[in-house]
Steps between C-alpha positions, in 0.01 A plus 500: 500500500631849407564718847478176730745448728402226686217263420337142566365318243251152510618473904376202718578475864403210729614491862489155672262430802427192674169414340687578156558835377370840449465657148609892546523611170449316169592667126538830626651768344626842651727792333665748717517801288863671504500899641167393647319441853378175558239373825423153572190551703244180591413312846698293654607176344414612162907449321617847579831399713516173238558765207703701699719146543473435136653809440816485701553139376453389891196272370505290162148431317375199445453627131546776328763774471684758638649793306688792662688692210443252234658260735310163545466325858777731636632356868538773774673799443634806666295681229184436664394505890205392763403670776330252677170626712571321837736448741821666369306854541386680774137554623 
């Protein structure tokens, strides 16, 4: 995509549970727009922190692909960072 900096494309997550597993996200697609603003906003449980994961290349999908400056699948990286919402910040 022209402009896109980062994007997912045809992503499926599953996260193991003891009666099987739980289907987060299946053939989604997401473009973060470079020199723009981007919110994830939904309830809890909905994929937000799971995209967030995707992003940084701390989570792999089950299918699908990631693509951070035309780079497929890339593992961690200093280029990117988390800042995760509990326990390592203050109330």
């Amino acid at each position: 995509m022209v402009g896109s900096r980062a994007r997912l494309s045809g992503i499926s997550v599953d996260f193991p549970r003891r009666d099987g597993h739980q289907h987060v996200l299946d053939g989604f697609d997401f473009v973060l727009e470079s020199g723009r603003t981007t919110c994830l906003l939904g309830p809890s449980g909905i994929g937000k922190s799971t995209i967030l994961n995707l992003f940084a290349g701390f989570l792999s999908p089950l299918s699908g692909h990631v693509v951070i400056d035309e780079q497929t699948d890339p593992p961690p990286g200093p280029d990117r960072g988390d800042v995760f919402q509990h326990l390592s910040l203050l109330p």
